[in-house]
Structures are given as C-alpha cells and as structure tokens.
C-alpha positions as CSV (number, residue, x, y, z in Angstrom):
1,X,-10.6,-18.4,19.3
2,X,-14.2,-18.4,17.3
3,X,-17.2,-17.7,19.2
4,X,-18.2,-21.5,19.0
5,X,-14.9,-22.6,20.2
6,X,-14.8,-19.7,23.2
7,X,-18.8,-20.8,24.0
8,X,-17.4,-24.7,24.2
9,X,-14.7,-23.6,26.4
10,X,-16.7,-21.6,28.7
11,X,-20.2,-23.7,29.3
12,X,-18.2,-27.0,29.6
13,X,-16.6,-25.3,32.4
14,X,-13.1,-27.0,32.0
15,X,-11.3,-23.5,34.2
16,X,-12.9,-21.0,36.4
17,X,-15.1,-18.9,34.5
18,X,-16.2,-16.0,36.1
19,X,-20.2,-15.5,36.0
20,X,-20.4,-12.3,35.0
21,X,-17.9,-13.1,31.7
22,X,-20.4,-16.3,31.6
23,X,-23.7,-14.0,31.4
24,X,-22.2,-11.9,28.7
25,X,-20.5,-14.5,27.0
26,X,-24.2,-16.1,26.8
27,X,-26.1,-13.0,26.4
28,X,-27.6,-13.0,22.3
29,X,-29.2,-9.5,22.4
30,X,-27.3,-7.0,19.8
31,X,-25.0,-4.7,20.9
32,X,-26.3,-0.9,22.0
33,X,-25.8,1.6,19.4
34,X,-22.8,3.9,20.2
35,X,-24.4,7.2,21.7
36,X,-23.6,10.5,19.9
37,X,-21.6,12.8,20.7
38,X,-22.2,14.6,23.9
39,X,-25.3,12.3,24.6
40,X,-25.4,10.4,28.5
41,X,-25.1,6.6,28.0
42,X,-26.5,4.0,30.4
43,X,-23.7,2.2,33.1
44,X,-25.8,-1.0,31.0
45,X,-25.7,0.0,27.6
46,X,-21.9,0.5,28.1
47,X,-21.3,-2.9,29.6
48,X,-23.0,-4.7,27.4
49,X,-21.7,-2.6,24.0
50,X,-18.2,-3.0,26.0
51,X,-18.3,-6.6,25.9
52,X,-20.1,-7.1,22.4
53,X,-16.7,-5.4,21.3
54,X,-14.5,-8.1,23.5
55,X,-16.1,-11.1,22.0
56,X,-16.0,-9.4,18.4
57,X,-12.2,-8.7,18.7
58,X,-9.3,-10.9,17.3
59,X,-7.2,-12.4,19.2
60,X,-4.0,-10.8,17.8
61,X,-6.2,-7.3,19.8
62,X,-6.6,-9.1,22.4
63,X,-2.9,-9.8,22.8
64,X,-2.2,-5.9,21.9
65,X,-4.8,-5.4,24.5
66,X,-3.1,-7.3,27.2
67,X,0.5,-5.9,26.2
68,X,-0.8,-2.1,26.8
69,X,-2.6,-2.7,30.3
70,X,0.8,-4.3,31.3
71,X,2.8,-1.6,30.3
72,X,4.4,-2.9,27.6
73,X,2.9,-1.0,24.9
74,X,3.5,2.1,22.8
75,X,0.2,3.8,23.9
76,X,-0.6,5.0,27.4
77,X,-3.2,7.0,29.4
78,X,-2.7,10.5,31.3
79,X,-2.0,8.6,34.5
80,X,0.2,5.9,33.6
81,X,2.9,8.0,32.1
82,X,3.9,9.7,35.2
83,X,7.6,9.2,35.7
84,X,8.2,8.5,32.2
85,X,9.5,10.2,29.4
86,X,9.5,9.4,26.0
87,X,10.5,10.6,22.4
88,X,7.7,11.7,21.2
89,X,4.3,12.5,22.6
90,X,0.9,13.1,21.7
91,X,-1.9,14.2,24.2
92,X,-5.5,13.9,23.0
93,X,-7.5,15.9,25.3
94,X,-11.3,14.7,25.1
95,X,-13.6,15.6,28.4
96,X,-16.2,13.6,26.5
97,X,-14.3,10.5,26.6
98,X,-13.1,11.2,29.6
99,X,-15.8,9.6,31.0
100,X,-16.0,12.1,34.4
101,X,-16.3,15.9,35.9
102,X,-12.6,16.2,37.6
103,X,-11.0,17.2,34.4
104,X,-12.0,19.9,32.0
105,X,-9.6,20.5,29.0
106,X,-12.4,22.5,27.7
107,X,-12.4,24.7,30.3
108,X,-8.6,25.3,30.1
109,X,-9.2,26.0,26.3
110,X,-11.8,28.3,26.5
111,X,-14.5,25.8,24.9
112,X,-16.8,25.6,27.7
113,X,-17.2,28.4,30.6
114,X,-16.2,27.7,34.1
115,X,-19.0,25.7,36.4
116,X,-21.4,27.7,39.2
117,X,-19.1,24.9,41.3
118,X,-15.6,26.3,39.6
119,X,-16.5,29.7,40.1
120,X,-17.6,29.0,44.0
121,X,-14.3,26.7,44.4
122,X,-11.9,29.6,42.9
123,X,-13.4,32.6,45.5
124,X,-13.2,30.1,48.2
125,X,-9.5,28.8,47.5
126,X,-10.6,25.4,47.2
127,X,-9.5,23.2,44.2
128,X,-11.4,23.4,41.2
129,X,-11.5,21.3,37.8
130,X,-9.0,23.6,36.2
131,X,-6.3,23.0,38.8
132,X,-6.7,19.2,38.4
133,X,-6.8,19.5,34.8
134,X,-3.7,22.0,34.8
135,X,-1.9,18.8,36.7
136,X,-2.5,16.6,34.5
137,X,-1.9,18.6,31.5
138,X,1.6,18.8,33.2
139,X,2.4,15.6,34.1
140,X,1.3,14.6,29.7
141,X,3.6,17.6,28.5
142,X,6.0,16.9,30.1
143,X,7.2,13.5,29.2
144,X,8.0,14.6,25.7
145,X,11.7,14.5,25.0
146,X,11.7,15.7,21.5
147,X,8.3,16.5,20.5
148,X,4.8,17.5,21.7
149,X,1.8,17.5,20.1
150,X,-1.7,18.4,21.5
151,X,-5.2,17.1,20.4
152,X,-8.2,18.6,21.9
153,X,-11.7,18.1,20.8
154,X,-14.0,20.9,22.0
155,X,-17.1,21.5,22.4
156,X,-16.7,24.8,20.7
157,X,-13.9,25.1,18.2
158,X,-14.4,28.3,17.4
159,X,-13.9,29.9,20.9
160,X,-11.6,27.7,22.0
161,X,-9.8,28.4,19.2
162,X,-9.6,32.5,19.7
163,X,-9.1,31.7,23.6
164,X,-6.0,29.5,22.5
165,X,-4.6,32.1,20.4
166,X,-5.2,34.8,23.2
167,X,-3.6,32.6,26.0
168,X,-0.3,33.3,24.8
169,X,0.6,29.5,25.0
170,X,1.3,28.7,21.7
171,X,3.5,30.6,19.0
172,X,2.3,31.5,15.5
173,X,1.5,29.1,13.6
174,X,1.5,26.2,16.4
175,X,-2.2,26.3,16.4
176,X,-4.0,24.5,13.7
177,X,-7.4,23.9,13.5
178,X,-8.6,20.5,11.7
179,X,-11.8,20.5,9.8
C-alpha cells in the first residue's frame, strides 16, 4: 500500500484507526536524523524517526515484520528464545542498542568498568548489572545446538579485547577482532 492509498484508507475512516497511528500517519515533518553512536536520543525523536521508518517500509517488511513478532521467524531477541534451542546461533551483544542500564555486556567484556552502583551492589550482596547480564548471556548460549557465535560491540575494543583473552573463556584463536 502507497502512502496515498494508506492516507485514503486512514482519513476516510472506513476501520478503527487508532489516533495516535492517525497523528503520525498525518504528521509531514522529516524524520529525526539517527543519533550517533553513544549519543542520548529524545523518547520523541525516536517515535517519530520510528514511525517515519513504518510508513517508508514495503509491505513484503511489513509482513516479515509481523511473522518475527509472532514467532514465526528465523530471528529472535535475548528474551524470546528461552526454552528454545536451535541449530545455530548468533548473539550480538550491543548495550548501546540495548536501549537500558540492567544489562552490561561491556562490563562482562572488560569494555567499560563496573558502576559506583555495581561496586556498592557486589559488597552488599545485592544483584548487580553483571549478574543479570551473566543470565542472559546464558539463557542466548545456550540454545545453540551446533554452533555459537558471539558479537559484541564495545565501547573499547581494545580492552575488552585483552580482558577477553585474559578471561580464560575462549580458546586460541576463538577471538577475532573485526576492523
């Protein structure tokens, strides 16, 4: 469906259209540029670059779309895979796209120290970011029948790099770093 078609569809109000869907659909202002990397992004600017990108898409995405939020698809997120197992598996571990402070992969890796909050939260016992993100990291590993592969973008390649290779994790030559 064009843009013309979906706007005839929508203001001659032929099913329930939700308002907010409405506003966007209706709303001419440009799409936000995407923000660098690392850099804080408005709850607005998100929205609005979020549904610039839905009304830009195909269909045929749309459809793919729809297939992987019901499950049905060949891609999944950390917490929808619990349970599961499958072939092969890759987890890309990304704090900045993430989108929150519960998980640091980064922190695991040795690409960003531990928090004033971490530190506090370990002497005390309490949970910290690492323990959640250790869970996690188990519950993606773990699916893999056959094959594992792990992803992580860091904030410092370099030392999480040397922290990798000193964690006694991975055996020679399991580690590669991607320019």
């Amino acid at each position: 469906m064009s843009r013309i078609s979906g706007a005839i569809h929508l203001t001659a109000r032929l099913f329930g259209v939700d308002d907010r869907l409405l506003s966007a659909f209706m709303d001419k202002s440009p799409s936000p540029p995407a923000p660098g990397r690392g850099e804080d992004e408005s709850k607005k600017d998100r929205m609005r670059r979020g549904w610039c990108a839905l009304f830009a898409s195909p269909w045929n995405q749309l459809q793919k779309y729809r297939s992987y939020l019901s499950g049905h698809s060949a891609l999944a997120t950390h917490q929808v895979v619990k349970g599961s197992e499958f072939l092969h598996v890759m987890v890309v571990m990304d704090d900045k796209l993430a989108g929150g402070n519960q998980i640091s992969y980064d922190k695991i890796f040795g690409g960003t120290k531990l928090s004033k909050t971490d530190t506090e939260n370990l002497e005390n016992g309490k949970e910290t970011t690492i323990d959640r993100t250790l869970r996690l990291l188990y519950v993606t590993c773990s699916r893999a029948e056959e094959s594992l592969a792990l992803v992580l973008w860091s904030s410092d390649p370099a030392a999480a790099l040397v922290s990798i290779k000193d964690s006694g994790w991975f055996n020679e030559g399991e580690v590669v770093a991607i320019p």
